[in-house]
C-alpha positions as CSV (number, residue, x, y, z in Angstrom):
1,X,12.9,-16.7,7.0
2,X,12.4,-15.6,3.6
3,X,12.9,-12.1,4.2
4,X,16.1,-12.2,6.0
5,X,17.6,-14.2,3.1
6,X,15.9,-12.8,-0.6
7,X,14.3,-9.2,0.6
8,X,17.3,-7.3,0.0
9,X,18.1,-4.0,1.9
10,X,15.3,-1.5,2.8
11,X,15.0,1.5,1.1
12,X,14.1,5.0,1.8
13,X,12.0,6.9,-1.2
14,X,11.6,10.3,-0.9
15,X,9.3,12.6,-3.2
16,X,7.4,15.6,-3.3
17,X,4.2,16.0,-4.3
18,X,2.7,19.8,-5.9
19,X,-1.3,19.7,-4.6
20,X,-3.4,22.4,-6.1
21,X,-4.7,24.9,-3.8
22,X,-3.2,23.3,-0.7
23,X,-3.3,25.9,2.5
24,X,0.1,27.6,2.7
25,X,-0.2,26.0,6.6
26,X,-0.1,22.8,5.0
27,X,3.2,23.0,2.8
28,X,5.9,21.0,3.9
29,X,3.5,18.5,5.7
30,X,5.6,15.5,5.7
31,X,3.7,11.9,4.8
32,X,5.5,8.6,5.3
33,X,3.3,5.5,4.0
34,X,4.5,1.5,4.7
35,X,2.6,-1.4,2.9
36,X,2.0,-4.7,2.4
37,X,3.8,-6.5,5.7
38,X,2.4,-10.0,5.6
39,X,3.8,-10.2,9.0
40,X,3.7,-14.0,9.2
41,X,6.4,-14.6,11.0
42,X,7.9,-16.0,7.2
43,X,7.6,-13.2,4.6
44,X,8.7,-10.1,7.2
45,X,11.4,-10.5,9.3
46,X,11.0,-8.1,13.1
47,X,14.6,-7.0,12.1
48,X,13.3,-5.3,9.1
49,X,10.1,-4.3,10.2
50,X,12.0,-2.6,13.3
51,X,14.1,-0.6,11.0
52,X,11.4,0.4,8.7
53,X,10.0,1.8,12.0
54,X,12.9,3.4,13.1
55,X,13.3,5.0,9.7
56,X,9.2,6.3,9.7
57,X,10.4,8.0,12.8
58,X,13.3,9.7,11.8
59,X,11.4,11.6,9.5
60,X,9.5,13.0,11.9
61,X,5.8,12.4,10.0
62,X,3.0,14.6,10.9
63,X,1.1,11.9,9.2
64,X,1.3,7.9,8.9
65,X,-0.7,6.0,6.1
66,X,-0.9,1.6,6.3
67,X,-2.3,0.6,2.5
68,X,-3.3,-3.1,4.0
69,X,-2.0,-6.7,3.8
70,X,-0.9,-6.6,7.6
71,X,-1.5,-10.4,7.3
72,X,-1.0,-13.1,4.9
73,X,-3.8,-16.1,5.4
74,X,-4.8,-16.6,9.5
75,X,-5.4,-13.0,11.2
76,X,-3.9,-13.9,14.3
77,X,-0.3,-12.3,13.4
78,X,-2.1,-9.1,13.4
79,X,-2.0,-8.5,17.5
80,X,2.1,-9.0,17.4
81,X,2.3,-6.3,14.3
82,X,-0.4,-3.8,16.1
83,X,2.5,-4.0,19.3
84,X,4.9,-3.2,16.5
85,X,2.8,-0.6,15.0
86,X,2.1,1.1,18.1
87,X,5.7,2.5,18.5
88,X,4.9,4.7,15.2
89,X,5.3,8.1,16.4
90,X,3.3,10.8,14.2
91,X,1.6,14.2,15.1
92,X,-1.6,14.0,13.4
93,X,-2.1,10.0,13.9
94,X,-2.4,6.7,12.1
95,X,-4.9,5.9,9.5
96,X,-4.7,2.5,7.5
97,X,-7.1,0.7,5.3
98,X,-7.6,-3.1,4.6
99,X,-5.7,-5.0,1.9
100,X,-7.2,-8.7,0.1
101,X,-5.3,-10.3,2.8
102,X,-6.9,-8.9,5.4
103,X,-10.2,-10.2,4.4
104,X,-9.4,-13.9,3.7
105,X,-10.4,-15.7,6.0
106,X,-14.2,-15.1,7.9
107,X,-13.9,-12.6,10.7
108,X,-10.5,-11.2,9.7
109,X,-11.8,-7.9,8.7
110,X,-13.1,-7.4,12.5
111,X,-10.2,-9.2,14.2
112,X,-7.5,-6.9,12.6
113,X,-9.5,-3.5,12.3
114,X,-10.2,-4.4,16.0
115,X,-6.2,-4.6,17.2
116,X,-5.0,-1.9,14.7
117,X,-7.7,0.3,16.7
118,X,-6.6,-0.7,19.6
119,X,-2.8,0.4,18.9
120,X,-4.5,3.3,18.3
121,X,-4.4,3.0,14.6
122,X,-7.7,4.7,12.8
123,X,-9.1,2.0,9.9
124,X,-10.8,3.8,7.3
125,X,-13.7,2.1,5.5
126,X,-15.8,4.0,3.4
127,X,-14.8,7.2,5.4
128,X,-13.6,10.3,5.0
129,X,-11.3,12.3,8.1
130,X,-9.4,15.3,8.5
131,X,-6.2,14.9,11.0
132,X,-4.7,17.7,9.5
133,X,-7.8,20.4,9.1
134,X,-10.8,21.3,6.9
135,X,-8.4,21.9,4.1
136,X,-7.0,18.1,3.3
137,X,-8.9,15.4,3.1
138,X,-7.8,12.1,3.7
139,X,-10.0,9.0,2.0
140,X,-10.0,5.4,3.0
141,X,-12.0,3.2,0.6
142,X,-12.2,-0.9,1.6
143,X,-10.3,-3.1,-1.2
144,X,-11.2,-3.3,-4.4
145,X,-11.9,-6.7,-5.1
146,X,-14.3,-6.3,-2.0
147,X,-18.1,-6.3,-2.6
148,X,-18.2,-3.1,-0.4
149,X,-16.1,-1.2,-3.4
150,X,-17.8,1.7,-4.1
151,X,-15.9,5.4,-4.6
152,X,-18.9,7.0,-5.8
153,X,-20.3,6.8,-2.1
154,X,-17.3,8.4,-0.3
155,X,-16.0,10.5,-2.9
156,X,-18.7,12.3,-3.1
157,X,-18.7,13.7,0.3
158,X,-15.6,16.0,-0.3
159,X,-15.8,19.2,-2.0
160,X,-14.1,19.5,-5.4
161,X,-12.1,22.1,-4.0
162,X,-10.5,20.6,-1.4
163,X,-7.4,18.7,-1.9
164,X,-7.6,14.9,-1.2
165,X,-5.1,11.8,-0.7
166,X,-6.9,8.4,-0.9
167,X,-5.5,5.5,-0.2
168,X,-6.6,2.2,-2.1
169,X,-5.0,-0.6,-1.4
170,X,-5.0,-2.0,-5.0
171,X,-3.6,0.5,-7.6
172,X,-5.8,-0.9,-10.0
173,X,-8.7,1.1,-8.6
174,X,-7.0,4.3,-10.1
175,X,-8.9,3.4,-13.1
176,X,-12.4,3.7,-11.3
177,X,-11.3,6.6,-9.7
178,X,-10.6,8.8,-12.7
179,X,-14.2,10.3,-12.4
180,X,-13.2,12.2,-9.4
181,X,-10.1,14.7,-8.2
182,X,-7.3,12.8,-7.0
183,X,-4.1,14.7,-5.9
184,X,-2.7,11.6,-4.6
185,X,-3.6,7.8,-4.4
186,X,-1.6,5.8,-2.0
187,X,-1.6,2.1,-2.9
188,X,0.7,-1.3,-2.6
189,X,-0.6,-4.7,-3.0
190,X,1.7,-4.8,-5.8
191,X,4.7,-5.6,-4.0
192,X,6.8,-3.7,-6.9
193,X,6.7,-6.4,-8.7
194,X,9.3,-8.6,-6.4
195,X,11.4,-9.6,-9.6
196,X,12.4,-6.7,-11.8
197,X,14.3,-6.5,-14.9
198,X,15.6,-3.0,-14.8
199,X,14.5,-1.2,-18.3
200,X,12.1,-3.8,-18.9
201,X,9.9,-4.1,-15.8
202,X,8.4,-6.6,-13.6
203,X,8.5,-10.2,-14.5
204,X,4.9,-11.0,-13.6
205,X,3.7,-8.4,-15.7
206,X,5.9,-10.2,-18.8
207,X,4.3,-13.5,-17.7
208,X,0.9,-12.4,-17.9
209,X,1.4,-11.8,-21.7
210,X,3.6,-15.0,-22.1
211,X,1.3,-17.4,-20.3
212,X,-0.6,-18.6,-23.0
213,X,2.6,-19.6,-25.2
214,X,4.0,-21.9,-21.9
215,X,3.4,-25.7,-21.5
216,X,0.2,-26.0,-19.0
217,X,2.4,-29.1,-17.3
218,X,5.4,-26.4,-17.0
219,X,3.5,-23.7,-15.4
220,X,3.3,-24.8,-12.4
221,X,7.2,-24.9,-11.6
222,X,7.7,-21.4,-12.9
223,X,7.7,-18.5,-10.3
224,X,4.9,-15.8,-11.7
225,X,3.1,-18.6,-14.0
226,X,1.4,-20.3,-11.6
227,X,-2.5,-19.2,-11.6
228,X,-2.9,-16.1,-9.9
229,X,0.7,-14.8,-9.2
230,X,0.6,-12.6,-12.7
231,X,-3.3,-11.9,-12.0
232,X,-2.3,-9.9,-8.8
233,X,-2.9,-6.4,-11.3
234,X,-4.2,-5.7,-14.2
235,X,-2.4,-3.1,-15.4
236,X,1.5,-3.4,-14.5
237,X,2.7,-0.5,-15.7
238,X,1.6,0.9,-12.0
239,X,3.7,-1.7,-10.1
240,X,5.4,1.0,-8.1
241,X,6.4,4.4,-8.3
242,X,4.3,7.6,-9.2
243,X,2.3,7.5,-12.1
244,X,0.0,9.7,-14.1
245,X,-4.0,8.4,-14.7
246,X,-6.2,10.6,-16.2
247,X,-5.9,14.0,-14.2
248,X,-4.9,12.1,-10.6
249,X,-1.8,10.8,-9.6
250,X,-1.0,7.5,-8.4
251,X,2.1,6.1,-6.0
252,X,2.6,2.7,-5.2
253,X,4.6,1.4,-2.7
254,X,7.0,-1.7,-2.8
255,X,5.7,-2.9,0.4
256,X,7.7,-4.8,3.2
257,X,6.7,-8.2,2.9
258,X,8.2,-10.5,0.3
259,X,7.1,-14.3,-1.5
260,X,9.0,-16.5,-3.2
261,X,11.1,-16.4,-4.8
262,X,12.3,-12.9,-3.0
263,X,13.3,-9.8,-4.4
264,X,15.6,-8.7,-7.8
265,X,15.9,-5.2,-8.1
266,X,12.9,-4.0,-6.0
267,X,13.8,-3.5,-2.4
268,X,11.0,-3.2,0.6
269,X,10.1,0.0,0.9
270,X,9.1,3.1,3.2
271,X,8.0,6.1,1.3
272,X,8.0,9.6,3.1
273,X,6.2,12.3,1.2
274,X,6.5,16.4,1.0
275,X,3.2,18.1,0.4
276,X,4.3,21.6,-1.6
């Protein structure tokens, strides 16, 4: 398997997040949000999605978000990971939304919503819910290079005064989202980048800018270079981590799942949150 040889160890992040005006009954709410699986039986080991359970677990979440690619091409590897999935222990539930993966191939929208649901896993689509109360608001928009894309139609159904977390699959949609309050945007897709040269950054994100100057016949035997590996997001600088856009805040998660050619500096992740 590719993961059990090039992903590297899992890691834990841990940050808190300041929301304006969030109920003092809602302080200390702990959120822990996994990514990206691509549980293909090649690019995520059950060894390491076992422990990234075990870990989501021990930190007690009242809250579980899923920010999409459970799959890779074929849906089918979707009813194995919902098994998985269903051992996620969390007080207020299990929301999720849909990554580009999920919608590959015809009918794999319904096929994985369908067993994810069944695990008892809530897929948002375009919908707004409120596991935790009146006062947070949790928003799950479909992908963004979907056709069915379209914030204003959900994001318009909270009240600017109440806090919001919305989970995106593709951090790229920050951009689109910078008309309305934000106080947290989950996202992945990304993968962190997979290859990372610390103080520099992710090596796709270099090869998008050095394409151009490399031999067409080349490119296709260099990791990153080959069409649509460096086209994965627009704007790299939000390859993982929290980031700043506009007056909303953005976190992306490394994900779990890993490609060729594996991991440098940019280990799977699980991210658990503190809401202050």
């Amino acid at each position: 398997m590719i993961q059990k040889h090039l992903a590297g160890s899992l890691s834990t992040e841990r940050i808190g997040i300041k929301v304006r005006d969030l109920a003092p009954s809602l302080r200390g709410v702990r959120v822990v949000q996994l990514s990206d699986f691509h549980f293909d039986g090649v690019r995520l080991s059950e060894g390491l999605l076992q422990q990234a359970i075990e870990v989501t677990n021990q930190a007690k979440p009242d809250l579980v978000l899923l920010t999409g690619d459970y799959v890779t091409d074929e849906p089918e590897p979707i009813f194995n990971l919902a098994k998985w999935l269903g051992k996620i222990n969390s007080t207020a539930g299990i929301y999720a939304v849909l990554g580009n993966h999920d919608l590959f191939y015809r009918g794999a929208k319904e096929t994985i919503t369908g067993a994810l649901q069944q695990a008892g896993i809530k897929v948002l689509w375009n919908d707004v819910v409120y596991p935790l109360g009146s006062q947070l608001a949790i928003v799950g928009l479909p992908d963004y290079w979907s056709r069915e894309f379209n914030p204003a139609m959900v994001m318009g159904q909270v009240s600017d005064r109440t806090p919001r977390i919305v989970m995106s699959h593709n951090p790229d949609s920050a951009e689109d989202l910078k008309p309305w309050r934000v106080d947290l945007q989950l996202s992945g897709h990304t993968h962190g980048g997979q290859v990372v040269i610390p103080g520099i950054g992710p090596v796709a994100g270099l090869m998008k800018n050095a394409q151009a100057k490399i031999p067409a016949k080349c490119r296709h035997w260099l990791p990153f270079v080959k069409k649509g590996c460096h086209e994965v997001l627009k704007n790299w600088e939000w390859s993982q981590g929290l980031h700043e856009v506009g007056q909303n805040l953005l976190y992306v998660n490394r994900g779990l799942g890993t490609y060729m050619p594996g991991r440098l500096f940019c280990p799977p992740e699980v991210t658990v949150i503190t809401l202050a």
